[in-house]
N, C-alpha and C positions, 0 to 999 in steps of 0.2 A: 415712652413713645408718644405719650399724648400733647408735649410741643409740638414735635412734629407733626402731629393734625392737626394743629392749631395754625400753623403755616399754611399748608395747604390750604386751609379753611379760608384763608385770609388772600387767597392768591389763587382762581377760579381755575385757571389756564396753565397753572404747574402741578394742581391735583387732576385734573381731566389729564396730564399727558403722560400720566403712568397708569391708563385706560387700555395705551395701547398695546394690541397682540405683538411680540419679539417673534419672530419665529428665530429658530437654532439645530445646530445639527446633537443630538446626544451622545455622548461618548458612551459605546456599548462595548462586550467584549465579546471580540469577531472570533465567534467559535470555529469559522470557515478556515482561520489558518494551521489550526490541528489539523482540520480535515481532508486540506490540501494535501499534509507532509505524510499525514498518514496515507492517502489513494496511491501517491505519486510512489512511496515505498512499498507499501503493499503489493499494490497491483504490478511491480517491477519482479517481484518473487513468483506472484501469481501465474503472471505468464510465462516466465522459465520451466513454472513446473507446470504447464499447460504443454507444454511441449515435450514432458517425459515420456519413455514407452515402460509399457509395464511386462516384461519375460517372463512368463511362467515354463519351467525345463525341467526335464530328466535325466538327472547323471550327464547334465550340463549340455543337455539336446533339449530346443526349444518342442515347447509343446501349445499345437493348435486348437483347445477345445475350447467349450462356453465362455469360461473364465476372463481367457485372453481376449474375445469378441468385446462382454461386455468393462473390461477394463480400455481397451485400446480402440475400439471404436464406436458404440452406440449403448454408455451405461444404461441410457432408459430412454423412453420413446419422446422427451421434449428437448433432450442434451446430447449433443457430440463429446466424444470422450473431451477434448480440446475446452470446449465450455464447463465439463462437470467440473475436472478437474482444477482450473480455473478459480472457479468459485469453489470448491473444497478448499484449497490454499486460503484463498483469500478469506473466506469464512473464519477458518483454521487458529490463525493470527489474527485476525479482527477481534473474535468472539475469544482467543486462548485455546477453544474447544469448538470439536467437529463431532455430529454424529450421520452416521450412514446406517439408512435400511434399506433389507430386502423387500421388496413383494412378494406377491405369488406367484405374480409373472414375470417375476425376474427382471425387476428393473431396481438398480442402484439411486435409491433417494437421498438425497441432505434434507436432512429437519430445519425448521425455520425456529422450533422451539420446544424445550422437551422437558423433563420433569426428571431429575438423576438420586435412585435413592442408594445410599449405600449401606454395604452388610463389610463386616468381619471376615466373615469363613463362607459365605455363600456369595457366587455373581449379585454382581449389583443391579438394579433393573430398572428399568425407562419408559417413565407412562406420560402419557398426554403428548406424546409425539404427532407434532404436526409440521406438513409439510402446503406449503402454500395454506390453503382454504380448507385443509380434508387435518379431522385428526382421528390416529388410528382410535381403536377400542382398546385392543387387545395390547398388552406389556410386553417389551424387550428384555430379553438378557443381557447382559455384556459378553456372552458366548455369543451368540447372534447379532450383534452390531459391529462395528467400525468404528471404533471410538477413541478420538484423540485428541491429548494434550498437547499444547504447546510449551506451555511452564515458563513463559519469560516475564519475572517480577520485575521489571525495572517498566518494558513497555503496558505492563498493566497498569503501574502506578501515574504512564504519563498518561495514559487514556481516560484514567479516573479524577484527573484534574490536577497534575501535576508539570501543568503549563501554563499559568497563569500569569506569569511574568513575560515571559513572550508574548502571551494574547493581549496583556495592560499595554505594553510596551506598542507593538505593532496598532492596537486602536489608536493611540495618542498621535505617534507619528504621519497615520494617515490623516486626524484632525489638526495636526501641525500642516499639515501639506493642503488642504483643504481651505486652512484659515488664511495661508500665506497665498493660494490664488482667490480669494473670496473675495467680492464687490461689496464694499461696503460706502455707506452713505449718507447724507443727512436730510430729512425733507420736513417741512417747515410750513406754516403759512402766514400771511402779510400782518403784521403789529397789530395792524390796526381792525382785524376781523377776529372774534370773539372765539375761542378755540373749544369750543364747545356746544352739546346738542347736531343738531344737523352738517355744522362744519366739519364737526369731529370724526362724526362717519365718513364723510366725503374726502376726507383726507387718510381716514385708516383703510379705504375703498382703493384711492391711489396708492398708498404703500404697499394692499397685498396684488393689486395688477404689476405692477413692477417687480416685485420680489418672483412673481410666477413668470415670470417674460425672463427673467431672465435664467431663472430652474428651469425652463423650457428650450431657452435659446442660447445657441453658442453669442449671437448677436442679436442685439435690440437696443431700439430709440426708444430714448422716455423722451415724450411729448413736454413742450413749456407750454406751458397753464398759468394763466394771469391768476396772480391771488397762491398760488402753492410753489412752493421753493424746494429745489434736489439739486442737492452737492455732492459727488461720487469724491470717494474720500481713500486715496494712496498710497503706500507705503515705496515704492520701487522696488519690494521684495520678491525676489525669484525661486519659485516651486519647483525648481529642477532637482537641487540636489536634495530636498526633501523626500523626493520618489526614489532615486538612488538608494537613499536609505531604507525606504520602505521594501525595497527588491531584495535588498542585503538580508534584510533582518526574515523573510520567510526562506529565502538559498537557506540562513541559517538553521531553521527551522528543520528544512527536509533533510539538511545534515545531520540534524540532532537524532532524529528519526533512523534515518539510516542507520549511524552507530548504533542505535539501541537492537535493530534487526543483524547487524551485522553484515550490512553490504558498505562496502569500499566507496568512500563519497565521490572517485571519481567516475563513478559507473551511474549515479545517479544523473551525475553533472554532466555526464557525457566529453570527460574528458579522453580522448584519445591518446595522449603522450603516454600512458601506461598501463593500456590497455589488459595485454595479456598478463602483467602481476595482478593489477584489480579481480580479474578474472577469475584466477587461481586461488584468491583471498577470498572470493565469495561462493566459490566452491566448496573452500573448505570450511569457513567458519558460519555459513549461513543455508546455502542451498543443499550444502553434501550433507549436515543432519536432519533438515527438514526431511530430505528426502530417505533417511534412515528410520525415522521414526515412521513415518509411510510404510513404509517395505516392511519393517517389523512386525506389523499392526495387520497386515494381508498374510503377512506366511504364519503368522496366530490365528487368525481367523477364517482363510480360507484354504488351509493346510493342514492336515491332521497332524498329529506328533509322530504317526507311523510310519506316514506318508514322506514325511521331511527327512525320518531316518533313514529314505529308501531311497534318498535323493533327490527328492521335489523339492520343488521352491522359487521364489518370486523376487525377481531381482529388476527394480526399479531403475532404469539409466535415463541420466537427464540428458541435457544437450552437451556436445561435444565441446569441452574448454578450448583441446587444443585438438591438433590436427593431428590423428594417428600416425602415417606418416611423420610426425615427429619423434614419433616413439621408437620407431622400429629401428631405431641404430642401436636404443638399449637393449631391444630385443634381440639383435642381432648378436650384440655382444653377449647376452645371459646365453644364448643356446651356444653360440663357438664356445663358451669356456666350461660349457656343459651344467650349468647351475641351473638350467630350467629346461623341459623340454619343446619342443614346437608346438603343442599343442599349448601348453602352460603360457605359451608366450601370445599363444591366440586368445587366452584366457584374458592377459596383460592389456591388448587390443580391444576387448569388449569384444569380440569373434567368436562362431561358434567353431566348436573342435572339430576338427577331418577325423574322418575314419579311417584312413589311411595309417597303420598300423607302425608306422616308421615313424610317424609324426610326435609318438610315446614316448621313443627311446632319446637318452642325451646321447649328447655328441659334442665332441671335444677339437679343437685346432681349428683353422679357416679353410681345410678341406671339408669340413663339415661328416667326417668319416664317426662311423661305433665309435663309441667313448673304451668300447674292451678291445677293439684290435688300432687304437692310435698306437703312435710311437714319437721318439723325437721325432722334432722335422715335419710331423705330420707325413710319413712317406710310410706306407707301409711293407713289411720283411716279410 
């Protein structure tokens, strides 16, 4: 290289002009579009099951004590059930794992961060649990917590940095889209004025007043100045469909997302044309185990084994897919052909069972008569 400064050396006003500062935009990788696909699915599950109710029954009659209070309406004195739950989802599937404690005063806490050791043949137990600013002292059992897996290896591996090609991709395009509305330009000064010392500044002074007028402003005049030269420099190239691209490629993103949680991508996109199958698909492959593993996790923990044998138990129901009223023609039909009883069929509903002692028995024909004194015809001899 030492020709080359030998040139320079020889030529005052073309080593001074590689003095000056370029400014540029650097091409980084915009971790913001994981974080996008991930809020935008996340938070879509989240609040579905913000909206669950939690039923605690006996022998399939709901039951009103503590429990139900702090599940269904006020887990602990800074969250509405709606909010806890909420954020336990989201936490849930963020984090893979959720942990819940008690107080003393009976308020249902999420840990922000917690310490999990594990045993063989004895519970495993949980120290440094903290929760906001406060961390307990004292250790957890796994008898005494709320503790849940999520288990999904595929979105653990995207979260771990197994999107890098979407993030490459998506930075480049939006510097393609950048570079194609970018003002570019040439500025200059007169032959015959020495391009160095004092000039040099004066002229690297105009370069960065114009480069910020115009990072400032959708519109701005660059001034003519006797003695310095600006030539705004063209292509005719149109940034439209560059951003097209760019919209494409995160939709894509939140799709990719989606399949890996198992919601139906037209539910995310808010496509209406097929509504109620999306629905049904995210019931079943997404929000109906979520919400299994939930309910599991409560009649273990806050159910003795006695208690459950006796007929307790915590039966989580999300939001209504479809409209009861839809159902009831199959109901109709299980109890005339006598396969299920009325009360079975209010089971079928999500309804609680009447006491009404007739409600037990089947019944057979569209007279709706005992299944023991039918006959043909439904008419009875």
């Amino acid at each position: 290289m030492g020709w080359l400064r030998d040139v320079f050396k020889r030529n005052s006003e073309l080593e001074s002009s590689f003095e000056f500062d370029f400014t540029g935009i650097e091409i980084s990788q915009r971790a913001y579009l994981k974080s996008m696909a991930l809020e935008i699915c996340i938070g879509f599950i989240a609040r579905t099951v913000a909206q669950s109710e939690f039923r605690i029954s006996q022998n399939n009659k709901r039951v009103r004590d503590d429990w139900d209070y702090l599940l269904n309406v006020r887990p602990n004195t800074d969250q509405s059930a709606a909010d806890f739950w909420q954020k336990f989802a989201y936490r849930l599937i963020f984090d893979n794992e959720i942990l819940v404690v008690k107080t003393d005063d009976d308020d249902l806490l999420i840990a922000d961060s917690f310490t999990r050791k594990e045993y063989a043949v004895y519970p495993d137990v949980f120290s440094g649990v903290t929760v906001k600013d406060y961390t307990f002292e004292r250790t957890f059992k796994m008898d005494e917590v709320i503790y849940i897996t999520y288990n999904n290896e595929k979105l653990t591996k995207f979260m771990n940095g197994m999107f890098e090609d979407y993030t490459e991709l998506f930075s480049r395009m939006i510097q393609t889209s950048m570079y194609s509305n970018q003002i570019r330009a040439l500025a200059g000064m007169e032959s015959s004025q020495n391009l160095s010392g004092e000039n040099l500044s004066k002229l690297q002074t105009f370069i960065d007043k114009m480069f910020n007028s115009f990072k400032r402003n959708a519109f701005a005049i660059v001034p003519k100045l006797k003695g310095f030269d600006y030539t705004e420099i063209t292509d005719g190239t149109n940034g439209g469909r560059s951003i097209e691209d760019i919209t494409r490629i995160s939709d894509k993103a939140v799709e990719h997302v989606a399949q890996l949680l198992g919601i139906p991508v037209a539910l995310v996109r808010g496509d209406m044309s097929d509504y109620e199958t999306s629905l049904k698909a995210y019931d079943k492959f997404s929000y109906g185990p979520l919400l299994k593993k939930i309910s599991d996790e409560l009649n273990a923990k806050l159910i003795s084994k006695r208690e459950y044998q006796a007929g307790r138990q915590i039966e989580v129901r999300g939001i209504v897919i479809n409209d009861p009223l839809d159902k009831l023609l199959k109901v109709d039909k299980g109890v005339a052909s006598g396969v299920i009883s009325p009360n079975e069929g209010r089971d079928f509903l999500k309804l609680e069972r009447s006491d009404d002692p007739a409600m037990d028995k089947y019944y057979i024909t569209k007279n709706y008569q005992e299944a023991a004194h039918s006959s043909k015809g439904g008419e009875n001899k």
